[in-house]
Phi, psi and omega in degrees: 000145182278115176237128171268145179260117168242085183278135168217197215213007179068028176229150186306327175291348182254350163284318209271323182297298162327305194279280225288301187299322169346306190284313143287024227241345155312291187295030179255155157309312193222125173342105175283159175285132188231141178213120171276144150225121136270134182272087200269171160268128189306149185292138178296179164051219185271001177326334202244054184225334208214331177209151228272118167344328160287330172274338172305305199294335179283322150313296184288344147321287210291307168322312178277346150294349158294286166317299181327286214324306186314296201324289171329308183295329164305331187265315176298317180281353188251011174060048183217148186291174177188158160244176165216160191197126202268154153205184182197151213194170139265116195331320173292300165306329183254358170292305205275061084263003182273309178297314147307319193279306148268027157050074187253155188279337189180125175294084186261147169197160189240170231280000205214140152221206202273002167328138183306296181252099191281138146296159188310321185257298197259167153255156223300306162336281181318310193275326162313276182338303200288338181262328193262336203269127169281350194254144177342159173214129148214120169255155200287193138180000000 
């Protein structure tokens, strides 16, 4: 069975990316294994100096069910099974080792997420992932 990585980041362009491949799921043979990832970004400073690894991880846990939810809701109501999985990185690097490390087949993503600074075409995510990643990137839009 084919398993895709679907990172997303809770801004309405990675809902729309999740809903358009939705829409593409005809062109598999067979139902792929679907995987959500959020990616959170490590607490800035000295942070972890002042409140205790366990409430970080319980943070960066709750942020990424947040991020996680539209997408979840979009797959859950179209009726398709999925798994999800919170990590936390710098976003780009850690969608292309979660996927290599869990030997996922292909990578779906849409060309924008919620970034600050957009690239001309992509966005700064989206165009890392596609330069560091050996595995297929395919994007909705």
């Amino acid at each position: 069975m084919l398993k895709i990585l679907l990172p997303v980041d809770g801004s309405d362009n990675s809902s729309q990316a999740v809903t358009d491949f939705i829409q593409l799921l005809d062109w598999y043979k067979e139902k792929p294994e679907l995987h959500l990832l959020s990616v959170q970004h490590p607490l800035d400073g000295n942070v972890s100096l002042f409140i205790n690894q366990a409430d970080i991880k319980q943070y960066h846990q709750e942020e990424g069910l947040k991020s996680l939810q539209n997408a979840r809701d979009l797959l859950t109501q179209a009726g398709i099974a999925y798994q999800y999985h919170i990590t936390v990185g710098d976003p780009a690097e850690m969608i292309v080792r979660f996927a290599a490390e869990k030997h996922y087949d292909q990578i779906v993503m849409g060309p924008r997420g919620k970034g600050n600074i957009q690239g001309l075409l992509l966005g700064s995510v989206t165009s890392k992932v596609m330069q560091l990643s050996n595995i297929p990137v395919l994007l909705v839009k």
